[in-house]
Residue, then its C-alpha position, 0 to 999 in steps of 0.5 A: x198499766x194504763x199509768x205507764x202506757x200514759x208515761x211513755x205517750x208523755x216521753x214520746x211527746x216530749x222526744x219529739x219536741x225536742x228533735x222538731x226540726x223539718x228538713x224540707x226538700x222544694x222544687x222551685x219552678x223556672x217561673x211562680x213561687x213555691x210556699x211554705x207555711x207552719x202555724x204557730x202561737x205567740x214567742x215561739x223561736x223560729x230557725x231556719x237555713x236554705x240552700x238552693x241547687x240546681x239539677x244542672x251543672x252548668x249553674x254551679x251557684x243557682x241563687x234564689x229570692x226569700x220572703x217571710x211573712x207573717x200572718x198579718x202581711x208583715x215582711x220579717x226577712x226578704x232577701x234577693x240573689x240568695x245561694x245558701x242563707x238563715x233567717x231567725x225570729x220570734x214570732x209576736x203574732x199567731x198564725x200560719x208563718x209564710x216562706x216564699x222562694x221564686x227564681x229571679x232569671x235576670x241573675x240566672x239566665x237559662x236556668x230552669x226549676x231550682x232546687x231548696x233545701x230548707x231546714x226549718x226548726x221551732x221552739x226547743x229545737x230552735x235553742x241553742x244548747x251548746x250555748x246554754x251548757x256552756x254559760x251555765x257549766x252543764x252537762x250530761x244528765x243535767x244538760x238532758x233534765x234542762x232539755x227535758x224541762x223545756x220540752x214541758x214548757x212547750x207542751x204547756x204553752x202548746x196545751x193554752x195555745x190549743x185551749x185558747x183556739x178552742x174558746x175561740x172556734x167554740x165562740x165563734x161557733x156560737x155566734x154563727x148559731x146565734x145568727x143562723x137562727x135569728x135568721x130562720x126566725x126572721x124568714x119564717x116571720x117574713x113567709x107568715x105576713x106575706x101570707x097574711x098579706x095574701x089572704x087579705x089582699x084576695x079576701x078583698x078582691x073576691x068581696x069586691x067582685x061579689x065572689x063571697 
C-alpha cells in the first residue's frame, strides 16, 4: 500500500511539472513599481508573456515598462512603452529572478493604476513540444513518456539543487556556530581578567592604605 501511495505522490509530482506555468494577475500602481520574483537553479528555461490593461476605457492600449533582473543585478530584458510583450532566457546564475513592471505617465497621461496579465513558465513547461514532435516525428503516447521523462529529469536537477543549498545552509550554519562560540570564549576570557585585573588592583590599594 505504501509502495502505491509512493507511486501516485511521484506521478503527482511529475503532473504538476509538467503544467508549471504561473498566470499572474498584477495591479501596477499610477506611481512606483510592482515586482515579481521566483528562485531558480542553474539552466533552467525561462518563458514569460505580459499584457497590460487598463480598467479605464478610455486608454485602449495602456503601455507599461519591463526589467529582468538577475540575482547578481544583471539587466536580462528591459523594454519601455510596452502593451503586450515576451522575454525568454535561461538562467546561469541561482537565485531569485526579479521582474519589475512601473507606468511611465509621459506615454500615459491621465492614466491610473494599470493592470498585468503576466504568464510565467519554467522548465518543462517552458519547452516546446510541438516543436520537438514534430523534429522527431512523435506522438501520442511517445510524445507523453518524452514529457514524462523530462519531468524526472527536472525533479533530479531540483533533488541536486536542494541537496547543494542544504550543504551550503548546513555549512554556513556551522561556521556561524563556530563564530558564536569562539566569541563566548573569548567574552568569557576577557570578564575572567578583568576580574583578575580587579582583585589585584583592590588588593594593592587596601595594602597601601594599611587595610589588610
Amino acid at each position: 500500500m505504501m509502495g502505491d501511495m509512493s507511486r501516485w505522490v511521484f506521478l503527482l509530482i511529475v503532473l504538476c511539472l509538467l503544467h508549471k506555468g504561473q498566470a499572474i494577475w498584477l495591479t501596477v500602481p499610477a506611481t512606483g513599481t510592482k515586482c515579481v520574483s521566483e528562485e531558480l537553479h542553474n539552466n533552467v528555461v525561462v518563458l514569460a508573456d505580459y499584457y497590460a490593461l487598463s480598467d479605464d476605457h478610455n486608454h485602449l492600449n495602456p503601455t507599461i515598462s519591463v526589467k529582468v533582473s538577475s540575482p547578481f543585478g544583471n539587466t536580462l530584458y528591459h523594454k519601455e512603452n510596452m502593451t503586450h510583450g515576451q522575454f525568454a532566457f535561461t538562467t546561469t546564475e541561482p537565485g531569485n529572478y526579479l521582474a519589475c513592471f512601473w507606468v511611465e505617465h509621459g506615454h500615459n497621461p491621465g492614466v491610473g493604476s494599470l493592470t498585468v496579465s503576466l504568464e510565467w513558465k519554467t522548465g518543462i513547461a517552458a519547452k516546446d513540444w510541438e516543436s520537438v514532435a514534430r523534429k522527431e516525428k512523435i506522438e501520442g503516447i511517445e510524445l507523453e513518456l518524452r514529457k514524462l521523462e523530462g519531468a524526472v529529469e527536472a525533479i533530479h536537477e531540483n533533488l541536486i539543487y536542494l541537496k547543494s543549498r542544504e550543504a551550503e545552509m548546513r555549512s554556513v550554519s556551522e561556521t556561524t556556530n563556530t563564530r558564536v562560540a569562539s566569541f563566548s570564549i573569548a567574552s568569557l576570557g576577557v570578564c575572567v581578567l578583568a576580574a583578575v585585573l580587579q582583585i589585584l588592583y583592590l588588593k594593592r590599594y587596601f595594602q597601601k592604605k594599611k587595610l589588610i
